[in-house]
C-alpha positions in Angstrom: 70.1 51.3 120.5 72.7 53.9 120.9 75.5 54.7 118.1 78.6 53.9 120.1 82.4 54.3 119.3 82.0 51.1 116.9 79.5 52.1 114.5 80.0 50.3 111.3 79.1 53.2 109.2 81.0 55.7 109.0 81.3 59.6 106.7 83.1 59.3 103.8 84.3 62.4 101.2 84.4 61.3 97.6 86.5 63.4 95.5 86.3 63.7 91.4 89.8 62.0 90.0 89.3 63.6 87.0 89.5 67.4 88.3 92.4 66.2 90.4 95.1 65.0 87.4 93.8 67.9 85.4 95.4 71.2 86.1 93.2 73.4 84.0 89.7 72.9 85.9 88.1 75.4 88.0 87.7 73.4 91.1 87.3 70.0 92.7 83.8 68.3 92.4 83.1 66.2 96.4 80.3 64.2 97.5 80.0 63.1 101.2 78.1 59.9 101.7 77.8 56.8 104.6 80.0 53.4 104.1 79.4 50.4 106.0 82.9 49.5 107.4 82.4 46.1 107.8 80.9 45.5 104.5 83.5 47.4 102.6 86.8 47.9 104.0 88.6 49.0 100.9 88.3 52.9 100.0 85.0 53.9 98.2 84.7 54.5 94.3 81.8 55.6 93.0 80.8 57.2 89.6 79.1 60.4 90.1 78.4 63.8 87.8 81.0 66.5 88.2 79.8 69.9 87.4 83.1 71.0 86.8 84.1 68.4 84.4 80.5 68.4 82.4 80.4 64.4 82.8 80.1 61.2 84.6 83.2 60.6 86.5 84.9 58.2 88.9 84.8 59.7 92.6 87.5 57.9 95.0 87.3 58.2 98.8 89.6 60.3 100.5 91.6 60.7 103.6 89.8 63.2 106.3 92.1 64.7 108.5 90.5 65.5 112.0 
């Protein structure tokens, strides 16, 4: 079966909130991962390491501009 223009999953970038608010890091920690859209149509928050912030942190989904 071929992946048409309605696929339920689609790419999703999640971004660290914690290197975000704070002004002082040295860069913003992203993941890219798969959502199901049907299954979950809010925005994606998952908690994820952040080499940046030396820690577990909350990683929120973000806009991609195409």
């Amino acid at each position: 079966m071929a992946k048409g223009k309605d696929a339920p999953r689609v790419r999703v970038i999640l971004e660290c909130t914690g290197c975000v608010r704070n002004a002082v890091s040295r860069g913003v920690s992203r993941y890219i991962t798969q959502k199901n859209r049907h299954n979950t149509p809010n925005q994606l928050e998952l908690r994820k390491f952040c080499p940046y912030c030396y820690k577990h942190m909350i990683h929120g989904e973000i806009k991609i501009n195409k």
